[in-house]
N, C-alpha and C positions, 0 to 999 in steps of 0.2 A: 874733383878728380883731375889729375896729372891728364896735360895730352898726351893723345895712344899716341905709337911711333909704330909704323910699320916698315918691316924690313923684309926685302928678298932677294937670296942673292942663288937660286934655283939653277944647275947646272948639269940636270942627269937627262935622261931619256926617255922617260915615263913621261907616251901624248901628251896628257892632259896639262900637269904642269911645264912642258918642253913649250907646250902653245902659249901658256899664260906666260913663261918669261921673256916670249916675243910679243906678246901684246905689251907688256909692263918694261920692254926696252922700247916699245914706239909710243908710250902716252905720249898724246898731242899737249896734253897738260897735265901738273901735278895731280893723283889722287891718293886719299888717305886710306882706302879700302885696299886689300891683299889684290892680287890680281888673279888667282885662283882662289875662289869658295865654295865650301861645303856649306849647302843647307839641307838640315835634316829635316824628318818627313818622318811622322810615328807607323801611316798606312803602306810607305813605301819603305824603308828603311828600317829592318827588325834591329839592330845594333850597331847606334852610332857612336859607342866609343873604340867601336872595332875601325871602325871606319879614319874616326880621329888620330888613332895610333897609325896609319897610315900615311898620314897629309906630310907632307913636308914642312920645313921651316918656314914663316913668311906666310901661309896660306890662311884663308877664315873660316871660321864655323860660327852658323847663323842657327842657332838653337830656335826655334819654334816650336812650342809646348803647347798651344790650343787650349789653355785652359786645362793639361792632365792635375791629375792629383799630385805626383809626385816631382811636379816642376822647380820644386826646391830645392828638392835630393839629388835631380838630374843636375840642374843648375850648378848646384857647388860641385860637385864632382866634375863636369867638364870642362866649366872654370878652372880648376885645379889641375886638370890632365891640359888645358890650353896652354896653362903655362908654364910644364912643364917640357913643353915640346915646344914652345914661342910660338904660338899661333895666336890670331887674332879672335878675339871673342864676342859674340854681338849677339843680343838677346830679339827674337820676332816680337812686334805690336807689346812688349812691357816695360816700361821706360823705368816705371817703379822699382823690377825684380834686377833690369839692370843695376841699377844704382847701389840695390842691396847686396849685388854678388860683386860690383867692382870688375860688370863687365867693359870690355871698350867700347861701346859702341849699341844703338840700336837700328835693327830693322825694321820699316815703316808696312803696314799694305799698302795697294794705292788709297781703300776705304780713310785710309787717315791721314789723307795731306791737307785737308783743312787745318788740323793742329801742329802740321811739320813744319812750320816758319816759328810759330812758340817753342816746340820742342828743341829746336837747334837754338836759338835764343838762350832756353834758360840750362841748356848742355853743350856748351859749346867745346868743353872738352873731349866729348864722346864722336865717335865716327856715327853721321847721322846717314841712313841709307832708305832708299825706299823704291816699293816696286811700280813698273810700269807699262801699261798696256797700250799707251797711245802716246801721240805728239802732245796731244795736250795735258795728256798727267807728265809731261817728259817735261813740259815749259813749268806747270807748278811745281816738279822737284829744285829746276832751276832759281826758280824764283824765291821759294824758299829758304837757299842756301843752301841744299843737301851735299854730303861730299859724294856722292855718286849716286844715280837708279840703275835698279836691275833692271833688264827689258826682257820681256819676255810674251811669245814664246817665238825666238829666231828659227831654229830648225822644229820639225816634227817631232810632237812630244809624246808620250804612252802617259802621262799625268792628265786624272780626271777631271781636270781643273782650266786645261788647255785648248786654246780657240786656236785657229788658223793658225800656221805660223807665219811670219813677216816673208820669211825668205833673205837671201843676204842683201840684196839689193838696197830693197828699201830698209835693213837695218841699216846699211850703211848711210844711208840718205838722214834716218832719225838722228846717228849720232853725230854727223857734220851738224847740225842744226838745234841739239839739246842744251847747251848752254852750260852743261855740266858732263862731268866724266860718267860712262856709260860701262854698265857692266852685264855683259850675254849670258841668257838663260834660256831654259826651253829644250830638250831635245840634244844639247852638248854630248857628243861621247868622245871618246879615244879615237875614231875616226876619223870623226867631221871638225874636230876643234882646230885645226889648221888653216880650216878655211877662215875661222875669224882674223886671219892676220891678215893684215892692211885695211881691218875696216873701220879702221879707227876706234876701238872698244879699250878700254882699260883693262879689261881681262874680262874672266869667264868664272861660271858659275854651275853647279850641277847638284842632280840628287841621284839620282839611280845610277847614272855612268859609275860614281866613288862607289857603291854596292856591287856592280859588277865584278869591279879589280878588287873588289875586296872578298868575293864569292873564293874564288879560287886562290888566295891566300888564303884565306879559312880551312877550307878541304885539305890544303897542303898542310895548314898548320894540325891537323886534328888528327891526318896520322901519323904525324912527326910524333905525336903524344902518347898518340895508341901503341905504336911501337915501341915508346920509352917505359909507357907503363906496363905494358907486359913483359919486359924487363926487370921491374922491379917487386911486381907484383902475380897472382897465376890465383885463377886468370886474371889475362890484363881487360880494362875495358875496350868496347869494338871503339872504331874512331866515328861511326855515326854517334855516339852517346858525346864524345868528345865537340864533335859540331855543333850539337844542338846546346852545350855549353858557354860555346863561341858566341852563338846567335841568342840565348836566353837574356835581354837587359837585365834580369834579375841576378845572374850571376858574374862575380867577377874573376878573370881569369888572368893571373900573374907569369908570367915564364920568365926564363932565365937562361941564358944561352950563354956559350964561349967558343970562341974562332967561329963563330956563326951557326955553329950545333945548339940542338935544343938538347937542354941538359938539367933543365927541371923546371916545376910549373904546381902552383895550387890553385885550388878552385873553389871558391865560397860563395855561398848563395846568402842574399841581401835582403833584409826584410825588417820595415821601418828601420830602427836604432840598435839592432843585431844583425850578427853575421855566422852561419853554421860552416867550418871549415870540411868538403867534401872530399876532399883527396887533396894528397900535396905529396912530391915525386923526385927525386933529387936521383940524376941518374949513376948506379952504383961505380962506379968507376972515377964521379966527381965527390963521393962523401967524405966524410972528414979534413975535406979542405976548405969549410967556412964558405963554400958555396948558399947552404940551407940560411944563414946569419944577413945574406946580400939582402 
């Protein structure tokens, strides 16, 4: 596999990426990882390709599948939406499903840095990344060669998963002294993510903060729809049926906009190697101009 190339060149407003392309304007040293990542989470995160149409250019999505069943399906499709939007793509603890989707990159536990010196070894094209709870799983990501560990958990976290957090202090202390490029987790939101400049991190990382801002574009987006489609249709459906469309993983939801207006959108629900199309809405005013054909 070709080396990834990671690019960013992030210039808007929106905290979270505003923080990451001030962290990724002070790397102390080069790193090959986005300086803003999305990792997804099945028990926290009901729809991460809502999420993903979101991210800006330059940004990563750390897919972590647990072992579902349909980690295939999910796989090639966010693959497919990654790189249609130039985002970075990196598969959690499957080095194998990487390889088979042609992702960039894998993310390590810390459970698996005994075999992270072999895996970069025999990957040395892929961005090799791994997580880390302490100083001393921070010296074996280094030692291994990893291009970056995630540290976590920096601030106060609401994930079941989360011990103490560091505090900025001592993050900044781990990453003067980790040997490798560091990347903050934990607790990240739209908030606090500012404070991580000057501490020397290569960027930031988050699961529920992207849900949040993606909560209320959802709601926005669902009675943009409802509105449209009672326009085209009587009745139209309410925009809660619309939402829960948003949030269904099983469905997929297409729109289509001009000058920024929504202006049409279908809705297909997914299942295995078929698709049942639920509605599709082209709003009256845009028909017969090869809109429905986009």
């Amino acid at each position: 596999m070709k080396d990834c190339v990671m690019v960013w060149a992030y210039n808007g407003t929106e905290p979270l990426a505003s923080a990451a392309s001030r962290l990724f304007a002070n790397r102390p040293v080069p790193c090959r990882l986005s300086p803003l990542v999305f990792m997804t989470d099945p028990e926290r995160i009901s729809d991460p390709f809502a999420v993903v149409e979101t991210l800006p250019k330059g940004a990563a999505v750390i897919y972590r599948h647990f072992g579902a069943d349909d980690r295939h399906r999910v796989t090639a499709q966010l693959r497919e939406l990654c790189l249609e939007r130039g985002l970075q793509f990196l598969i959690g603890a499957d080095v194998e499903l990487a390889g088979l989707s042609g992702a960039d990159g894998v993310h390590l536990p810390e459970r698996m840095l005994d075999a992270a010196g072999e895996i970069k070894r025999k990957h040395a094209g892929l961005v090799i990344t791994a997580a880390a709870h302490s100083q001393a799983a921070l010296e074996r990501c280094a030692e291994a060669g990893l291009d970056a560990a995630i540290v976590s958990p920096v601030f106060s976290s609401t994930s079941p998963s989360a011990t103490m957090p560091l505090g900025l202090e001592t993050f900044r202390k781990w990453v003067r002294e980790a040997g490798l490029p560091v990347i903050a987790l934990g607790g990240v939101t739209p908030d606090n993510a500012h404070e991580l400049i000057g501490s020397g991190a290569a960027g930031l990382a988050a699961v529920s903060a992207f849900q949040k801002k993606n909560e209320s574009e959802s709601k926005e987006l669902a009675w943009a729809m409802a509105r449209l489609h009672a326009r085209a249709f009587s009745p139209g459906w309410p925009a809660a049926d619309f939402l829960a469309h948003l949030e269904n993983p099983s469905d997929c939801v297409q729109t289509l906009s001009s000058q920024n207006a929504l202006v049409g959108f279908a809705i297909a629900r997914m299942s295995a190697d078929q698709a049942e199309i639920l509605t599709i809405v082209t709003d009256p005013e845009y028909r017969r101009h090869g809109y429905g054909q986009t």
